[in-house]
Backbone as CSV, one residue per row, in Angstrom:
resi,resn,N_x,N_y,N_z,CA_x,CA_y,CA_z,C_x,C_y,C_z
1,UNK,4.207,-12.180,15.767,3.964,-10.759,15.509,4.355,-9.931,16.737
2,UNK,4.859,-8.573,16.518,5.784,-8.163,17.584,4.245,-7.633,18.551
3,UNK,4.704,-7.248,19.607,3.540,-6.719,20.662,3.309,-5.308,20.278
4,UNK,4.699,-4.822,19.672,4.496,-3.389,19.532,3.775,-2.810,18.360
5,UNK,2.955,-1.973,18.407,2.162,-1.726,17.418,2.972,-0.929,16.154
6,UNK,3.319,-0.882,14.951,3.782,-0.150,13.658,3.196,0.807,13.406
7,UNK,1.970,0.971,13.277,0.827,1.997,13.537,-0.341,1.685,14.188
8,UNK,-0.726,2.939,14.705,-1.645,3.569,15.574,-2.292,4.680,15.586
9,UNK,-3.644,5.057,15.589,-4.788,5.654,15.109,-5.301,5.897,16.497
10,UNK,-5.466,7.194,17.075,-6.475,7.024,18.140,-7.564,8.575,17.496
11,UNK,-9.043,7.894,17.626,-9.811,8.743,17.226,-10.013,9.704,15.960
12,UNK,-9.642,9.399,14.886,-9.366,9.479,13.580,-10.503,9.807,13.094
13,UNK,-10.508,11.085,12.859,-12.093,11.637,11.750,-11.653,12.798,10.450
14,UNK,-12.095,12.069,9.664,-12.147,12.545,8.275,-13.803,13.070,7.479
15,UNK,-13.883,14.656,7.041,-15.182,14.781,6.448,-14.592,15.279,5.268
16,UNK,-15.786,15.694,5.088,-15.812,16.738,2.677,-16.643,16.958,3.153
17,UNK,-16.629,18.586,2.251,-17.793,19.008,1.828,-17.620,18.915,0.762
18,UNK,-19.072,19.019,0.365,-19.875,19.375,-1.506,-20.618,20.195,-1.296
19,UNK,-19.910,21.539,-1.690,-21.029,22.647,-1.159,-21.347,22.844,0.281
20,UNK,-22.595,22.814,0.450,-23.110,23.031,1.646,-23.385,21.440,2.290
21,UNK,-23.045,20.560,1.969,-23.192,19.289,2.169,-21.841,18.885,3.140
22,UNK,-21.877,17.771,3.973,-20.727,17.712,4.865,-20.931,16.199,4.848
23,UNK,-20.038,15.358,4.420,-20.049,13.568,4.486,-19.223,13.430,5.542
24,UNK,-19.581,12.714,6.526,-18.719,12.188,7.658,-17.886,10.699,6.639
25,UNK,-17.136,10.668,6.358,-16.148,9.483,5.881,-15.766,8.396,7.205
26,UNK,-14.852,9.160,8.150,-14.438,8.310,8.858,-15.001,8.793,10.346
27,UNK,-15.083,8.431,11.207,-15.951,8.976,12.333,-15.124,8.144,13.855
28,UNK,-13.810,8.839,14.333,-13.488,8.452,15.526,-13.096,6.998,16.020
29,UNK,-11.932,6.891,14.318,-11.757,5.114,13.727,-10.652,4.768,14.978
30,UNK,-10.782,4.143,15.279,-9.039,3.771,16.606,-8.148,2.232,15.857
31,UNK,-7.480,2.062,15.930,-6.800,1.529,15.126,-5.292,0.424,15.398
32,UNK,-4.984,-0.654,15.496,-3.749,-1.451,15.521,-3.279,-1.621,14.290
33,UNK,-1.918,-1.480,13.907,-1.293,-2.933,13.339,-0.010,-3.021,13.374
34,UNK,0.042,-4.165,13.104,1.485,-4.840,13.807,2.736,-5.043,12.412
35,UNK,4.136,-5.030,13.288,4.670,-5.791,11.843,4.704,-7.083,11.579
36,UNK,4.640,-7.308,10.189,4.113,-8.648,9.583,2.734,-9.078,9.471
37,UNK,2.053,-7.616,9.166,0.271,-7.803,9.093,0.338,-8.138,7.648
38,UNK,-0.587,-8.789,7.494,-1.496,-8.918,6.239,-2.942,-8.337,6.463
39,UNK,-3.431,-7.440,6.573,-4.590,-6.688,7.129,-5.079,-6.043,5.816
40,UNK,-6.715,-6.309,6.276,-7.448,-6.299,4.764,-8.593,-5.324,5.713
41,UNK,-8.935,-4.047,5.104,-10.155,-3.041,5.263,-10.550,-2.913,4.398
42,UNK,-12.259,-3.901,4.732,-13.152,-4.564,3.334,-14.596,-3.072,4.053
43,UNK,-14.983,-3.178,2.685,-16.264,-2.373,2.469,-16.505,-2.106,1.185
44,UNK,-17.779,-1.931,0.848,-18.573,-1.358,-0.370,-17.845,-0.257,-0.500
45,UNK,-17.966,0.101,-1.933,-17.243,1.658,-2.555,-17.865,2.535,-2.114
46,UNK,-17.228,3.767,-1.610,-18.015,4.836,-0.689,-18.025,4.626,0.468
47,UNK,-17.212,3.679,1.043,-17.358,2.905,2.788,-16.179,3.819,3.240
48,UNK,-15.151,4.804,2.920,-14.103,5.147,3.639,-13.138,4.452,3.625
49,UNK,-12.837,2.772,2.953,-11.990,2.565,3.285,-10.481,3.061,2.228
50,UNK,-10.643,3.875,1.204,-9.850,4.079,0.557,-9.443,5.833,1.317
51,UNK,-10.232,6.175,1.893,-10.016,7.263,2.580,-9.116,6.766,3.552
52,UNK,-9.313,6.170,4.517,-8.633,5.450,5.420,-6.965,4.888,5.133
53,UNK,-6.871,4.050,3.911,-5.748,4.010,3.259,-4.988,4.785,3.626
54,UNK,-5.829,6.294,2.786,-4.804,7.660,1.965,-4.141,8.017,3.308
55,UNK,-5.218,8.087,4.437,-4.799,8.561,5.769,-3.459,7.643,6.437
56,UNK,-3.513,6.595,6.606,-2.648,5.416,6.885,-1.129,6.189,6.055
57,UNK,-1.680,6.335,4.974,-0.070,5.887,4.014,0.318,7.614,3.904
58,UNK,-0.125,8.287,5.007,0.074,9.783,5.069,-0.206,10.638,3.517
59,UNK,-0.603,10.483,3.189,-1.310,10.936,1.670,-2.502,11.854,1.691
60,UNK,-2.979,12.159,3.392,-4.188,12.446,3.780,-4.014,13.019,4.676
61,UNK,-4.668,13.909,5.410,-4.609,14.112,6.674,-6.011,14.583,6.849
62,UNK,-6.383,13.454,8.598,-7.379,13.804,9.152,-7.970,14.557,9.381
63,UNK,-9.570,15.223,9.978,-10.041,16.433,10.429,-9.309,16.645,12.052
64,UNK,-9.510,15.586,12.832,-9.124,15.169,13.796,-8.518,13.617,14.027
65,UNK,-7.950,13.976,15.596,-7.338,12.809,16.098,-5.778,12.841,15.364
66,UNK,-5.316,11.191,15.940,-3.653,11.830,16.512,-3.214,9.811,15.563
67,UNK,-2.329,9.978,14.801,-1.774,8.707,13.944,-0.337,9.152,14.727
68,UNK,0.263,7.662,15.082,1.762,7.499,15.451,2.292,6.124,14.278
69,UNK,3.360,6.040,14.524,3.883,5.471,13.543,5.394,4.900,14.318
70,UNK,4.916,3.888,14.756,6.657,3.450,15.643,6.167,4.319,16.740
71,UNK,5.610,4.593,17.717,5.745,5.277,18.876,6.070,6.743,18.523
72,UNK,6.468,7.318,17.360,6.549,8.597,17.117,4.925,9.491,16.294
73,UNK,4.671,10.539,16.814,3.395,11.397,16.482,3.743,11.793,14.980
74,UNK,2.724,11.580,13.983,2.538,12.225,12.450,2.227,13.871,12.458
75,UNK,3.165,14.215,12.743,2.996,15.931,12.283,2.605,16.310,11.245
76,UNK,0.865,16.572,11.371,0.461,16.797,9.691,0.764,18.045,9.614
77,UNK,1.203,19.337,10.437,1.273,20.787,9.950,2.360,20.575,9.026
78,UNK,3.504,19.535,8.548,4.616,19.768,8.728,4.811,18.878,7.204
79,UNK,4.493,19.378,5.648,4.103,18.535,4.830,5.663,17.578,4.166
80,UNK,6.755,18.643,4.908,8.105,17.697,4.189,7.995,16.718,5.060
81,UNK,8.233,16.924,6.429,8.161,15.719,7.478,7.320,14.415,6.589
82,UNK,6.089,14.787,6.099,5.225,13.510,6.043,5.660,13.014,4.784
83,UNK,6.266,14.160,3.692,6.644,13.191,2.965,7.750,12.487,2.443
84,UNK,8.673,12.764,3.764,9.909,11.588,4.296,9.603,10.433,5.096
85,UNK,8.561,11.332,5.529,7.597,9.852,6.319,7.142,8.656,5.218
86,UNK,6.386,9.259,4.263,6.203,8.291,3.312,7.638,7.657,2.705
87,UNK,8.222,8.610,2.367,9.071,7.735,1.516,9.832,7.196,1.995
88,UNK,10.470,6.958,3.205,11.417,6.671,4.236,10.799,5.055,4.394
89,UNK,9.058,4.757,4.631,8.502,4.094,5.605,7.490,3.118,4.643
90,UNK,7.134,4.027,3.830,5.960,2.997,3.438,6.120,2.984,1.651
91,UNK,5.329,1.951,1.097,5.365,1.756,-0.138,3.919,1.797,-0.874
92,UNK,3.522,1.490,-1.968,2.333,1.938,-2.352,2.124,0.900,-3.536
93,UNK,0.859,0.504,-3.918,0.245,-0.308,-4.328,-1.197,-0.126,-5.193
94,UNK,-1.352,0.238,-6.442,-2.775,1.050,-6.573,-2.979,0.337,-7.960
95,UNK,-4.475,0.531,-7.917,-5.596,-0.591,-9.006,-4.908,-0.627,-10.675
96,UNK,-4.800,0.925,-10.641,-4.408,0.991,-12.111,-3.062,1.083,-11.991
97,UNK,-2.109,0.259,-11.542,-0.790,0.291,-11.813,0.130,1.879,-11.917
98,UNK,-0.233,2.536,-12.086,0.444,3.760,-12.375,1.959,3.595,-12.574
99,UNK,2.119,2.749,-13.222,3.492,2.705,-14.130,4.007,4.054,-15.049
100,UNK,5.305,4.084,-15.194,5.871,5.133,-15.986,6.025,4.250,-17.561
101,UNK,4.906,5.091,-18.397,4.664,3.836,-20.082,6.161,4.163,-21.098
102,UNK,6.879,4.973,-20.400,8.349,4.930,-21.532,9.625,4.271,-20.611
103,UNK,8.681,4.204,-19.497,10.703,3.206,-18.542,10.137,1.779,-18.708
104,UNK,11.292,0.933,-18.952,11.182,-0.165,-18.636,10.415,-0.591,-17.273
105,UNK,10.392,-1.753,-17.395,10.128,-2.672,-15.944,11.170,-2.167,-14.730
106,UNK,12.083,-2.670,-15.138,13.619,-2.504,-14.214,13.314,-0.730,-13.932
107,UNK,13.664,0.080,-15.218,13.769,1.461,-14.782,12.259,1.597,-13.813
108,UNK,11.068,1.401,-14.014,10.350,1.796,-12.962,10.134,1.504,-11.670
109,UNK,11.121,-0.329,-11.333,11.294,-0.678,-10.097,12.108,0.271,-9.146
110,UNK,13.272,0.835,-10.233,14.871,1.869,-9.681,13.954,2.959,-9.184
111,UNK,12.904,3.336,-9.404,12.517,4.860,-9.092,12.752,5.599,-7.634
112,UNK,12.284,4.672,-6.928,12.386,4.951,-5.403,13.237,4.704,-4.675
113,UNK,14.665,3.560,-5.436,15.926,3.845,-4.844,16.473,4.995,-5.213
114,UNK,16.409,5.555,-6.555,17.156,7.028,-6.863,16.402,7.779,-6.349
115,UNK,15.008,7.859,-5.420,14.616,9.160,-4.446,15.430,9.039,-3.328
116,UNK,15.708,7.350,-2.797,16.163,7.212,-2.016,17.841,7.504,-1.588
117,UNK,18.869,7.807,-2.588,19.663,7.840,-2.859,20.568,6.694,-2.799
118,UNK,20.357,5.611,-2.914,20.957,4.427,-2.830,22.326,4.362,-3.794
119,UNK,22.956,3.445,-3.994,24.180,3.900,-5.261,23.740,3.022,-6.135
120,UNK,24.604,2.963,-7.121,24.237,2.874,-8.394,24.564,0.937,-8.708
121,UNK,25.064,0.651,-7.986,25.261,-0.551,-7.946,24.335,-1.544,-6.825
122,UNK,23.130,-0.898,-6.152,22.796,-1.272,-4.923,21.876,-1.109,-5.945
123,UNK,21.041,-0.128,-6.893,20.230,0.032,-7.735,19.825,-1.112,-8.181
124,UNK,20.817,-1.593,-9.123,20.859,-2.105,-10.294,20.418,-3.550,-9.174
125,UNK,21.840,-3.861,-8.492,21.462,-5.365,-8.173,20.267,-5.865,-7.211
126,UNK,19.119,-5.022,-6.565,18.581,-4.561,-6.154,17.101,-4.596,-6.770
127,UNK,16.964,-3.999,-7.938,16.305,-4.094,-8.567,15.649,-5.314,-9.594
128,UNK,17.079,-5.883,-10.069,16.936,-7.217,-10.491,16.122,-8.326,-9.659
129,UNK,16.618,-8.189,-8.955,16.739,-9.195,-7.487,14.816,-9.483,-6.804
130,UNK,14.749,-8.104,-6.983,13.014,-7.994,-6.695,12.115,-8.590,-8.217
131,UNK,12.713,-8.070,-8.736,11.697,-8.314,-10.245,12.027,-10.206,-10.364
132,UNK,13.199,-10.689,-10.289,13.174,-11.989,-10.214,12.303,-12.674,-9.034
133,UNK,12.076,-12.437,-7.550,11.472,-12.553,-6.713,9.644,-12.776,-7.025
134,UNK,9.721,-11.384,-8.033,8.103,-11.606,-8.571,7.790,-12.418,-9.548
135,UNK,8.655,-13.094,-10.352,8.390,-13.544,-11.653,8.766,-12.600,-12.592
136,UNK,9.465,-11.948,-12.791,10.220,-11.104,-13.706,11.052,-11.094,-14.389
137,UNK,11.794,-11.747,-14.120,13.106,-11.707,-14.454,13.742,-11.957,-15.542
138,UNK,12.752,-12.152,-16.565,13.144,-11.595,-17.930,12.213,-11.006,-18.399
139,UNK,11.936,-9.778,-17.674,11.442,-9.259,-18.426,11.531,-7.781,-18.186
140,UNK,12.779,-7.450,-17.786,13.691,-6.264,-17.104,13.643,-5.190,-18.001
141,UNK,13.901,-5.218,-19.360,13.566,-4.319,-20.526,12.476,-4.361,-20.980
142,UNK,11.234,-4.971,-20.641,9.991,-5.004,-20.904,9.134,-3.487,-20.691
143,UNK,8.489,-2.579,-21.084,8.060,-1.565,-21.128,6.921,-1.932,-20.859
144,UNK,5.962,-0.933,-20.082,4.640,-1.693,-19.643,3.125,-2.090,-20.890
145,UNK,3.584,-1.798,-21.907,3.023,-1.776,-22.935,3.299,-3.081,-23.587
146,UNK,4.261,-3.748,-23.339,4.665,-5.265,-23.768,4.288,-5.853,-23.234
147,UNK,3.426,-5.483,-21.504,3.232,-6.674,-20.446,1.834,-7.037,-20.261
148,UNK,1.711,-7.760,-20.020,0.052,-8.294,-19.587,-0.290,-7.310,-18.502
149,UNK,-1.403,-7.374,-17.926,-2.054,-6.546,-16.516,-1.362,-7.825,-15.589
150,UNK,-1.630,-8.771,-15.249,-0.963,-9.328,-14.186,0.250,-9.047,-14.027
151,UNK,1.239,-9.178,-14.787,2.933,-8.670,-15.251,2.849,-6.971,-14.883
152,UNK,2.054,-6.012,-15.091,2.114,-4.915,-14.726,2.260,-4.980,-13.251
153,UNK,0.901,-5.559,-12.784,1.046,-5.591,-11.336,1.969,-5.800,-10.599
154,UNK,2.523,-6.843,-11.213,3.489,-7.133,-10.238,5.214,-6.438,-10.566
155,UNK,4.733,-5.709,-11.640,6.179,-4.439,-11.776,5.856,-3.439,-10.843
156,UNK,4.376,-3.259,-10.103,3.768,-1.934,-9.037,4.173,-3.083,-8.095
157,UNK,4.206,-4.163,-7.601,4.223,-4.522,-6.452,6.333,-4.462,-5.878
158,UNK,6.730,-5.264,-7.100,8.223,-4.704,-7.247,8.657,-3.450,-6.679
159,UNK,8.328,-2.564,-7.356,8.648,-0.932,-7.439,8.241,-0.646,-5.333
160,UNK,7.091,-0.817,-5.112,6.500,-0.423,-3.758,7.500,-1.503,-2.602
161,UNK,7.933,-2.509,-3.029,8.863,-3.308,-2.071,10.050,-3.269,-2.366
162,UNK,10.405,-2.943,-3.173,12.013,-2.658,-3.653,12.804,-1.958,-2.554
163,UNK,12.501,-1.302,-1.964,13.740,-0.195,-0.888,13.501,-0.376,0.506
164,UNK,12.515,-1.934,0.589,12.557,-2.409,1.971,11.509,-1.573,3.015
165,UNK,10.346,-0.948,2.322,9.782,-0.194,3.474,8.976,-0.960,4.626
166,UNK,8.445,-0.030,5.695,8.514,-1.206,6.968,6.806,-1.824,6.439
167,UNK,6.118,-1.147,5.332,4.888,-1.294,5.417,4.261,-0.678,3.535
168,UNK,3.621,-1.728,3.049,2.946,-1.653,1.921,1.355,-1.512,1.659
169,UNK,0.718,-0.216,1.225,-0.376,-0.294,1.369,-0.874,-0.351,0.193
170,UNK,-2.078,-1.613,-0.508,-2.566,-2.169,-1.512,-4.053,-1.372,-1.833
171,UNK,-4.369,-0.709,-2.497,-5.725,0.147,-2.599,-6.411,-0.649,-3.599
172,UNK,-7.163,-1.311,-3.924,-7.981,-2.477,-4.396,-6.970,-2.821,-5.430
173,UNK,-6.050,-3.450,-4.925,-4.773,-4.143,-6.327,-5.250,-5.133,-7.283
174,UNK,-6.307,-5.702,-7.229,-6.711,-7.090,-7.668,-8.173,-6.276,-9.004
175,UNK,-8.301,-5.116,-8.991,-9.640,-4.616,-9.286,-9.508,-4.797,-11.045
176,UNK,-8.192,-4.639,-11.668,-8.058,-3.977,-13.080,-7.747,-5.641,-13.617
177,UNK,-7.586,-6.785,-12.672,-7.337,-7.731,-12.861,-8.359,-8.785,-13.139
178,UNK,-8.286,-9.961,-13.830,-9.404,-10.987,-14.307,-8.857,-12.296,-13.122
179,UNK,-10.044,-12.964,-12.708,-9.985,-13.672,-11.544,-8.463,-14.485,-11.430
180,UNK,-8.201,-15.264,-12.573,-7.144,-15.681,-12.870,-5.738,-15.216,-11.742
181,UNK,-5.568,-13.625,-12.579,-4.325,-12.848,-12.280,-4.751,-12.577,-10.910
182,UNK,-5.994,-12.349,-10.408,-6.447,-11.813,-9.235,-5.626,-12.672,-8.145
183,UNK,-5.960,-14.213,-8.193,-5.864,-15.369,-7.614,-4.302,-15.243,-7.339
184,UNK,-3.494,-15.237,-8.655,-2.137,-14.985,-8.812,-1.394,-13.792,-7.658
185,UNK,-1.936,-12.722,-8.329,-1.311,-11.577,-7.111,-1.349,-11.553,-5.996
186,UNK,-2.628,-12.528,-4.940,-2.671,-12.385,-3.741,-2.084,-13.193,-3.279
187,UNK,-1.445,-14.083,-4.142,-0.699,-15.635,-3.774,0.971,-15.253,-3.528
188,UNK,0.767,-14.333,-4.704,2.498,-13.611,-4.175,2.446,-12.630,-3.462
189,UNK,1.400,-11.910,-2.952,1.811,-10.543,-2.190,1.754,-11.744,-0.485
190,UNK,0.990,-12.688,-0.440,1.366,-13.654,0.386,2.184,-13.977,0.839
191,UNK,3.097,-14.610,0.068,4.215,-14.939,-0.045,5.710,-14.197,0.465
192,UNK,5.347,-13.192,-0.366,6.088,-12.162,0.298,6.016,-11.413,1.863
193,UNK,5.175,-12.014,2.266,4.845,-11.885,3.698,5.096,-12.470,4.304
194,UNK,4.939,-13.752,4.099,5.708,-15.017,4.768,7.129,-14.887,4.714
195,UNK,7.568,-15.439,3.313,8.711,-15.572,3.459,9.809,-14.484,3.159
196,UNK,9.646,-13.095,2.609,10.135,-12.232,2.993,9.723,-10.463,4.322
197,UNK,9.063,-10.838,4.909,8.317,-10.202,5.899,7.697,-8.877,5.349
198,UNK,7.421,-8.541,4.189,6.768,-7.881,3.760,5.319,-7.652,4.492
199,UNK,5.286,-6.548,5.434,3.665,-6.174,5.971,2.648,-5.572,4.880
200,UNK,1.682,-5.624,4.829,0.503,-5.699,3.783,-0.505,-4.973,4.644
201,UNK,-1.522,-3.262,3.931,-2.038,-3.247,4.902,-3.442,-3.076,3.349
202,UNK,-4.239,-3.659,3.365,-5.325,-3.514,1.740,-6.451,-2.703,1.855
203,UNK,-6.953,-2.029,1.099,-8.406,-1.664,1.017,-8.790,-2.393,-0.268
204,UNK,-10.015,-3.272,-0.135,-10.651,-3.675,-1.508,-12.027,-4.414,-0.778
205,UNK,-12.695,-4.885,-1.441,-14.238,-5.873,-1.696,-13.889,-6.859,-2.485
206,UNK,-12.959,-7.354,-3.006,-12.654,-8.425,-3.452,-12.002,-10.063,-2.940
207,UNK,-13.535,-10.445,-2.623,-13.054,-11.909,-1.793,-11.943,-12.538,-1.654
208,UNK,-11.083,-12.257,-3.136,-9.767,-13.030,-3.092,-9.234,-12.221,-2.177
209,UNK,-8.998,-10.828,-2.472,-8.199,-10.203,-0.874,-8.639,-10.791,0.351
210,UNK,-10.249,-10.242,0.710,-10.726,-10.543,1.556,-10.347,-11.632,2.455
211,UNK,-10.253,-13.065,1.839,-10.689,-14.746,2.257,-8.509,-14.796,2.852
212,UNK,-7.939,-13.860,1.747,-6.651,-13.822,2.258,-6.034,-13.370,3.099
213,UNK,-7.013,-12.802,4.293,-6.594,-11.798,5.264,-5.691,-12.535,6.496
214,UNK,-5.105,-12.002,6.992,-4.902,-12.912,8.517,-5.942,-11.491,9.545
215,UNK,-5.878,-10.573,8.958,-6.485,-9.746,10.002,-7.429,-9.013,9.482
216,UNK,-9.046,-9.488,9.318,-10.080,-8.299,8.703,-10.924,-7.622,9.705
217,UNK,-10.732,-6.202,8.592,-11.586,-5.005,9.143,-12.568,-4.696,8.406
218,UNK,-14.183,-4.364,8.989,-15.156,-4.183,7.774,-15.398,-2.143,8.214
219,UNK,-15.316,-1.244,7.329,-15.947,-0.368,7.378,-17.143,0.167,7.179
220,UNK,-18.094,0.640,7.912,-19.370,0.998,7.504,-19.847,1.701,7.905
221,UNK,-20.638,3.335,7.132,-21.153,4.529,8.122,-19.543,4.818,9.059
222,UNK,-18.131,5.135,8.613,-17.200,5.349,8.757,-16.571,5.338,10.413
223,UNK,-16.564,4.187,10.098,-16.818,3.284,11.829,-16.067,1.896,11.119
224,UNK,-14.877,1.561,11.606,-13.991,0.354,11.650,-13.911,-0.707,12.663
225,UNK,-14.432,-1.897,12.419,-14.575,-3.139,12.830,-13.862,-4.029,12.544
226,UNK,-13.355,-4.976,13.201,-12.489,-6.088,13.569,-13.545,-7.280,13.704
């Protein structure tokens, strides 16, 4: 794992209000990770760590404190910046699949090379190429309505690694899943870490994530532990 950090968090605080009410979420979190993490931020629901995520995968921005990314500062005044930042850098991973229910498999893997502007032949072979990687690969014209929930998942895990980003963040991926598929998905998002260097950064409470970590963080009272 390189020495140099991929991201970095120094002093990171996130609140809400409800009304006249003020929840401290995250409270002055400081933060490593490296490329080629598999890094799991475990806590009870309501622990911040899905707050934490949103913040990570720039989807969020802090009350305070300062996120770098490669040695360069996250300019939150600056909302196109962040969201070339996202799409340039990171990929995304979430419980309920958020699939598109009229594109195929294939068409919803292509999505983020045609933001990306890739060509049309880098698309196609590209796209294949990942969906075979997951166990897909016939099932390219499959619409997500033909597929099981495990088979969904792993058309969201496709789609979020498809355009090579330096970093994939998993928001309880395993949750909409039965232990079975659970077991299944963490075995390939594994995998893909190993043997294609895919970095992994998770929020969930689900042991199978959990027990799969190389690097766990517990959140609690919005305070991050190693």
């Amino acid at each position: 794992m390189s020495l140099k950090p991929l991201l970095q968090l120094e002093n990171i605080s996130k609140s809400y209000k409800l009304g006249s009410t003020k929840t401290q979420v995250l409270d002055k979190v400081n933060a490593s990770f490296y490329p080629g993490c598999f890094s799991v931020i475990a806590g009870s629901s309501g622990s911040g760590k899905s707050t934490l995520l949103n913040l990570l995968g720039c989807l969020d921005k802090p009350d305070k404190g300062e996120y770098w990314l490669e040695n360069k500062k996250i300019n939150y005044a600056n909302k196109k910046e962040m969201s070339n930042t996202r799409m340039r850098n990171f990929g995304f991973i979430f419980q309920s699949f958020n699939l598109i229910p009229v594109l195929t498999a294939k068409e919803n893997v292509e999505l983020p090379m045609y933001l990306q502007q890739f060509s049309k032949e880098g698309i196609r072979n590209r796209s294949e190429e990942i969906l075979k990687i997951v166990g897909l690969g016939d099932k390219l014209k499959n619409k997500p309505s033909e597929l099981s929930g495990g088979e969904q998942q792993r058309v969201a895990i496709a789609r979020a690694i498809v355009s090579k980003p330096k970093l994939v963040f998993a928001d309880e991926p395993t949750a909409n899943l039965d232990r079975k598929n659970a077991e299944k998905i963490v075995a390939l998002m594994k995998n893909l870490n190993k043997e294609h260097d895919v970095s992994f950064i998770f929020a969930s409470h689900d042991d199978t994530v959990i027990n799969a970590a190389n690097e766990l963080y517990g959140i609690e009272n919005g305070c991050l532990k190693s």
